[in-house]
N, C-alpha and C positions, 0 to 999 in steps of 0.2 A: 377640148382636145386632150389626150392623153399622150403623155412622151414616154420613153422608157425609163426605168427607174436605173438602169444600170450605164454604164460609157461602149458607144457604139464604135469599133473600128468598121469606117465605113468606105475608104479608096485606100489606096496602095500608090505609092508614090517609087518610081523611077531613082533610084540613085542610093547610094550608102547615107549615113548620117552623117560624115566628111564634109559631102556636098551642100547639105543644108546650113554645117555649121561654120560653111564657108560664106555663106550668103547671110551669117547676122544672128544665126539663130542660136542661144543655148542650150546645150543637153546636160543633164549631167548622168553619170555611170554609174551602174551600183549592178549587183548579183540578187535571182530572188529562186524559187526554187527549179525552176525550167533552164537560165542562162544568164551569162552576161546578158545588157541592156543598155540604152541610152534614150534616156526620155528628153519631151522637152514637151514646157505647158507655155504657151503663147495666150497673151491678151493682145489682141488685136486692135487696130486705134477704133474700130465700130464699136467695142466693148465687147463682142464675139469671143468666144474660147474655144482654143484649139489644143487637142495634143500631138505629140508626135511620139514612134515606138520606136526602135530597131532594137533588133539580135545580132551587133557586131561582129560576132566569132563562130552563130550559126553558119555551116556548112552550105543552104542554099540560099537563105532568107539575107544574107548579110548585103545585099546590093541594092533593098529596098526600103522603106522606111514606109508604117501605119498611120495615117491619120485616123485620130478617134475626135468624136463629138462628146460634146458637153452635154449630159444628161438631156439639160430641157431646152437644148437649142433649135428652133424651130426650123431652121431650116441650116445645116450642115454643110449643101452644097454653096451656097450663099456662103459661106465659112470659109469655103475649100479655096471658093475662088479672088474672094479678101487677101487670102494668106499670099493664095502664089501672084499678086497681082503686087504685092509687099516683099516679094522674094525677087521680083520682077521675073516671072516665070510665068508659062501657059497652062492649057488642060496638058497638052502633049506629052505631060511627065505624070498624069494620072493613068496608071497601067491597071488598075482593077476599081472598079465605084461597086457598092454592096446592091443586089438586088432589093434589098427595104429602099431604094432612095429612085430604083430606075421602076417602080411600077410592079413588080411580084408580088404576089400574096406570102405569108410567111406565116410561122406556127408561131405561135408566144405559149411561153409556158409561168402560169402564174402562180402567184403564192400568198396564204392569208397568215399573219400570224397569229399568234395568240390574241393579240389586241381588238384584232380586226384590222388590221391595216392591210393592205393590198400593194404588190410589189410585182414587176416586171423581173423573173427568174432568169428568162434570159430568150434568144432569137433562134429558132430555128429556119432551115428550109424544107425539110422534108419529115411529114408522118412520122416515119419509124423512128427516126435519131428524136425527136422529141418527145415520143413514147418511152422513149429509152430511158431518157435523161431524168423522166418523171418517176418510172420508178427507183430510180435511182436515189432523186429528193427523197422520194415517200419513203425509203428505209434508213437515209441518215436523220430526218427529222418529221416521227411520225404522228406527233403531235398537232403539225402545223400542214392547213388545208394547203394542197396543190390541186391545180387542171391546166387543162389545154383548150387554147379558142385558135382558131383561124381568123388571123386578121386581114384586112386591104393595107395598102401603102396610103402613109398617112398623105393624105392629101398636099399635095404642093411640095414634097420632097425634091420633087425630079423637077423641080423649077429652079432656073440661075435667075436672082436677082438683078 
């Protein structure tokens, strides 16, 4: 099985980072070139990793916090639901889960480097924006092979452990 080679924001969670780091959890702050930020990298006692995102000072985004997966975590929602069962919390505060995890097909756009190696460039959901996105690759670095496959949802995503 192949996982993606890059970290997936994959649900949207209910509440500021306030609330999480009321519940245990550490963040810490820093600036990068989009905004303020506060992250937080959780090991889990299963040994599962988890991140967490927010944009504290973004104008709409500040009321919610990103869960991302760990590159080659085979199942993410199994993650989701560790975390908040460890925060003693439900789904109830998962306000968005990603269409790779609930069963849609989705664009991947991939890339070969000089070496030959093969990399996961990134996720789309629709034709066009991944068309886009490719040429885009192809004229910052046109040495190195890109394309586009149509994937299925990797099997047993959309399964709670």
């Amino acid at each position: 099985m192949d996982y993606p080679q890059e970290v997936l924001e994959f649900a949207t969670l209910a509440h500021g980072y306030e609330f999480y780091r009321s519940k245990g959890v550490t963040f810490e702050e820093g600036c990068d070139d989009l905004d303020y930020y506060a992250a937080a990298f959780l090991r889990l006692p299963s040994g599962s990793r988890l991140g967490l995102m927010a944009r504290p000072r973004h104008p709409t985004h500040n009321t919610r916090v990103g869960a991302i997966a760990h590159a080659n975590d085979p199942n993410p929602i199994k993650t989701l639901d560790e975390f908040l069962r460890y925060i003693g919390e439900s789904r109830e505060i998962v306000e968005w889960l990603s269409p790779y995890l609930t069963g849609e097909r989705r664009w991947v756009l991939i890339m070969e480097d000089l070496l030959g190696k093969q990399f996961v460039a990134g996720h789309f959901w629709s034709q066009g924006t991944v068309e886009a996105a490719l040429q885009i690759y192809e004229k910052k670095r046109p040495k190195v092979k890109y394309w586009v496959e149509l994937r299925d949802p990797i099997p047993d995503w959309g399964q709670s452990g």
